[in-house]
C-alpha positions in Angstrom: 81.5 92.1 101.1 84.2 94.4 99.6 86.8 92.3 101.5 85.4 89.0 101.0 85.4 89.6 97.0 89.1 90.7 96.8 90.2 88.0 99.1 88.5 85.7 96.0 90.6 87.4 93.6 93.8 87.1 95.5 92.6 83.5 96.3 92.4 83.1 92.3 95.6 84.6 91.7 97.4 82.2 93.6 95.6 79.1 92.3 96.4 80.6 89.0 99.7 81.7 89.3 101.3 79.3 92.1 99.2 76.3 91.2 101.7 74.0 93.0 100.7 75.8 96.4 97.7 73.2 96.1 99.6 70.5 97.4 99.8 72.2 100.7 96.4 71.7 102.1 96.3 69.1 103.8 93.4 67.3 105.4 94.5 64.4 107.3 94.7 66.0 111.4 91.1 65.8 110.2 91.5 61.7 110.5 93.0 62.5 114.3 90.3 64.4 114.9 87.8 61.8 114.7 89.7 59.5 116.2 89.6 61.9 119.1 85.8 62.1 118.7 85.1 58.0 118.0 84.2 57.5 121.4 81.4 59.9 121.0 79.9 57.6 118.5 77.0 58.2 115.8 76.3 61.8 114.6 77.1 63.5 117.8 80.9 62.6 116.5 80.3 64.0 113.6 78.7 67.2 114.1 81.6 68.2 116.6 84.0 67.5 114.1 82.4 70.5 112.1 80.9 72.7 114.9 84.3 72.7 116.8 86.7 73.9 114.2 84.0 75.8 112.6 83.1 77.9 115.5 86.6 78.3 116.6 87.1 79.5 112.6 84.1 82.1 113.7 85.7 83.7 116.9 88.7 84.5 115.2 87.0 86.0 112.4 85.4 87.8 114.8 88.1 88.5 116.8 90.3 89.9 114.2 87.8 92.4 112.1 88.9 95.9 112.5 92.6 94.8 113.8 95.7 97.3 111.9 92.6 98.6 109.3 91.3 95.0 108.6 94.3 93.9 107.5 94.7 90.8 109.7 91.1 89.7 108.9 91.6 90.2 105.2 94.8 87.9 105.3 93.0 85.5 107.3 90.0 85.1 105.1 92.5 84.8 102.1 94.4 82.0 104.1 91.1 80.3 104.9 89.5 80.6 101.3 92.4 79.2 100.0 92.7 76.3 102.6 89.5 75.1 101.1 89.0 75.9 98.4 90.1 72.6 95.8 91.3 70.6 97.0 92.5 69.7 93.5 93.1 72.6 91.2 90.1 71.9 88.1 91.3 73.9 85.7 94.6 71.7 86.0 92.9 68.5 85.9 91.3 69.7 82.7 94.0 70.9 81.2 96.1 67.4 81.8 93.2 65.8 80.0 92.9 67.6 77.1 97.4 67.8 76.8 97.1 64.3 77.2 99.7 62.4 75.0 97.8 59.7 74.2 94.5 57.6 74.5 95.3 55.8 77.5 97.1 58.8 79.7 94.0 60.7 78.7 91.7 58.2 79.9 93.6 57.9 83.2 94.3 61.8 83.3 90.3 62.0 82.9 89.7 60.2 86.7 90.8 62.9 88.6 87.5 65.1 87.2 85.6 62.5 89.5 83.9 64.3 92.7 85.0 63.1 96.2 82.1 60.2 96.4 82.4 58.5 92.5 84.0 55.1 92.6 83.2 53.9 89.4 85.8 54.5 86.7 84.9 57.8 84.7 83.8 56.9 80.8 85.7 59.2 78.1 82.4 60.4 77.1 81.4 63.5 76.3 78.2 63.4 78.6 80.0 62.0 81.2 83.2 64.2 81.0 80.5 67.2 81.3 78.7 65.9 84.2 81.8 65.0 86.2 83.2 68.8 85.4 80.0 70.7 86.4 80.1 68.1 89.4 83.6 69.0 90.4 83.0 72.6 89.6 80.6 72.8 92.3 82.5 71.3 94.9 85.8 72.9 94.7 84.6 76.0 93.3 81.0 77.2 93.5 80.1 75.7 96.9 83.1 76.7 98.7 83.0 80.5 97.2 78.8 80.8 98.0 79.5 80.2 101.2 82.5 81.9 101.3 80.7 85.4 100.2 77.6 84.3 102.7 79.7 83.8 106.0 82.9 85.0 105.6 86.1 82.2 106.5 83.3 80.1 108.8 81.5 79.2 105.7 84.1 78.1 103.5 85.8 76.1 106.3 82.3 74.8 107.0 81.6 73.6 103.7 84.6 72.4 102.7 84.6 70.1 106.5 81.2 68.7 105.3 82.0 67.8 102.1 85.3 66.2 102.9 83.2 64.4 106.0 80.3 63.2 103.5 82.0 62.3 100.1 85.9 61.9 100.9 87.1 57.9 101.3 89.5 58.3 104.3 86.8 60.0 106.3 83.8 58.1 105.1 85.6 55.0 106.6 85.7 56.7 110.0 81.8 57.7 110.5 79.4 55.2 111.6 75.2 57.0 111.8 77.0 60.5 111.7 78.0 59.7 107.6 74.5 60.0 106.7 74.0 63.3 108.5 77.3 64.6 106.5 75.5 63.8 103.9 72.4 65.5 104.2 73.8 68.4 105.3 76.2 68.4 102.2 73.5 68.2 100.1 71.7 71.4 102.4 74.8 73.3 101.6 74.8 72.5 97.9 71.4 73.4 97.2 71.7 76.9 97.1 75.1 77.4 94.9 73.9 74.8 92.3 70.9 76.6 91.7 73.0 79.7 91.1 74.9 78.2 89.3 72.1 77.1 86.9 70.5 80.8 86.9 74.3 81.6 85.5 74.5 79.2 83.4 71.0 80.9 82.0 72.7 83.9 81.7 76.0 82.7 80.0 74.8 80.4 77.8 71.5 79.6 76.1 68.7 80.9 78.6 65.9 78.0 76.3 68.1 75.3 76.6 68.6 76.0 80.3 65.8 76.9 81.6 63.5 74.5 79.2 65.5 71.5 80.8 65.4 72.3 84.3 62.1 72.5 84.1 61.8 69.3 82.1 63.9 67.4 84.9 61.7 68.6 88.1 58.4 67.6 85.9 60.2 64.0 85.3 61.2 63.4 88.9 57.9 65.0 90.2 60.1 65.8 93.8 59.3 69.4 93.3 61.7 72.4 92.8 62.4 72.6 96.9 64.2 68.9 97.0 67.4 68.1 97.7 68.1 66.3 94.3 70.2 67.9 92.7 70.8 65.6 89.4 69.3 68.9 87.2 73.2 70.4 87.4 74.3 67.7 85.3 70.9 68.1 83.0 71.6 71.4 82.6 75.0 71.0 82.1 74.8 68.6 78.9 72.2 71.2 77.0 74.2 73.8 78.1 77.5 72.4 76.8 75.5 71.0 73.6 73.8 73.9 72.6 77.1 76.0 73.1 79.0 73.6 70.7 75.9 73.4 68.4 76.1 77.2 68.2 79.4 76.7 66.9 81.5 78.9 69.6 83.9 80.0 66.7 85.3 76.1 66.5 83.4 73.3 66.3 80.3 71.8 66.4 80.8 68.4 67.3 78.7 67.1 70.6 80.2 63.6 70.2 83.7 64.4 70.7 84.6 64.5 74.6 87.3 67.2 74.3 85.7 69.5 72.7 82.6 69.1 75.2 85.5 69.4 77.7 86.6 72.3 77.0 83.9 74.3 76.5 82.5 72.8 79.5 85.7 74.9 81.0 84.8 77.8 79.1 81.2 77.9 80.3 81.9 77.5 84.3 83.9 80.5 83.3 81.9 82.6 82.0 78.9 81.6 85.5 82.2 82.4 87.7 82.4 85.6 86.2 78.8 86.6 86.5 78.6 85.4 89.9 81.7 87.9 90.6 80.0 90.4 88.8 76.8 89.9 90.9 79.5 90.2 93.7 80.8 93.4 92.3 77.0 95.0 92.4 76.3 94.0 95.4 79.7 96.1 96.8 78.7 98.9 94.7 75.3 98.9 96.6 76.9 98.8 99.7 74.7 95.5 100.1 76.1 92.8 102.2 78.4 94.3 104.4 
């Protein structure tokens, strides 16, 4: 575990202080890849386009622990926590909305919040801009970086193959039956992190609001707290973000104004990235996780 959390810090070093490295991960041999696999047809093409490169993923990171003091596996879980993690940089797509010259490049500026999957044009609205964030947040961040700390390279490559597989256009396209199974198991794979992220977001921001909504959205769906719908991020996310603002957070207090929902929305994935690296931290210190 002590390896996996300082590869995350080295990992958010460079996406903080070479954000242009983003540009480099590139997904598209994953198109060649299923054109290799089309003739297998259905899901079977689909679940060797993950189990392949994630297994081959696995024997190297198996392969290389212990090698010159670990130094070889360390680099090679920062080079594959890096590969996926993204693929956009968020903090840099917030940042271009909020800098925004004008009306119009903000509006356009604001698109790129969208998660892989949204079609529809993104409304400059504060509930919307806070949904899409948290959204966005969970897949280039949160999922990736669970699964990261859970299984080593493996998972992150893992997760970020199924999300791309499920949710990103020039993949979609390729899939016939196997798209839905992409799907499922995307939402499998996000149904741990988001929940995390909502018992953060307890922690970080106002534990009523939080808690007193989640609750209120299971109740309203009546699917039970064990489904795969995950719509009680972005429930959570608004009374968050609006009971932050309405506390005043040393600025403003104004929930109607999409920037300043923005931004704190920034400040407040934050603050449940730093408790979850803090939980991370513990868990070193008690020599839990290995």
């Amino acid at each position: 575990m002590a390896i996996k959390l300082l590869a995350v810090l080295v990992v958010f070093a460079l996406a903080k202080g070479l954000p242009d490295l983003s540009r480099m991960r590139d997904f598209s041999r994953l198109r060649v890849w299923l054109e290799l696999l089309a003739q297998m047809g259905g899901k079977l093409q689909t679940a060797l386009a993950i189990l392949v490169p994630v297994t081959l993923c696995l024997l190297l990171q198996w392969g290389l622990h212990g090698w010159l003091f670990g130094l070889l596996s360390f680099a090679f879980a920062v080079c594959v926590l890096w590969y996926s993690w993204g693929p956009r940089d968020l903090s840099e797509d917030i940042d271009a909305v909020v800098k925004a010259p004008d009306s119009d490049r903000r509006l356009a500026a604001a698109q790129w919040l969208r998660p892989d999957g949204v079609e529809e044009p993104l409304a400059f609205e504060a509930p919307a801009l806070v949904d899409a964030t948290f959204q966005s947040a969970l897949k280039r961040w949160f999922g990736v970086l669970f699964w990261f700390l859970l299984l080593g390279p493996a998972g992150a490559l893992l997760y970020r193959l199924v999300q791309l597989l499920a949710w990103s256009s020039p993949f979609t396209s390729q899939q016939g039956e196997g798209l839905a199974l992409a799907r499922r198991l995307s939402l499998i794979l996000d149904w741990a992190p988001s929940h995390l992220m909502a018992l953060a977001l307890a922690v970080a921001s106002d534990f009523d609001a939080v808690f007193h909504t989640w609750k209120a959205y299971h109740d309203r769906m009546g699917k039970g707290y064990f489904s795969l719908d995950l719509g009680f991020l972005s429930a959570i996310a608004r009374a968050s973000v609006d009971a932050d603002v309405i506390a005043g957070d040393g600025y403003a207090e104004d929930i109607n104004d999409p920037l300043v929902e923005l931004d704190d929305a920034r400040h407040l994935l934050v603050r449940v990235l730093i408790v979850w690296l803090a939980v991370a931290g513990l868990l070193v210190l008690g020599g839990i996780g290995g």
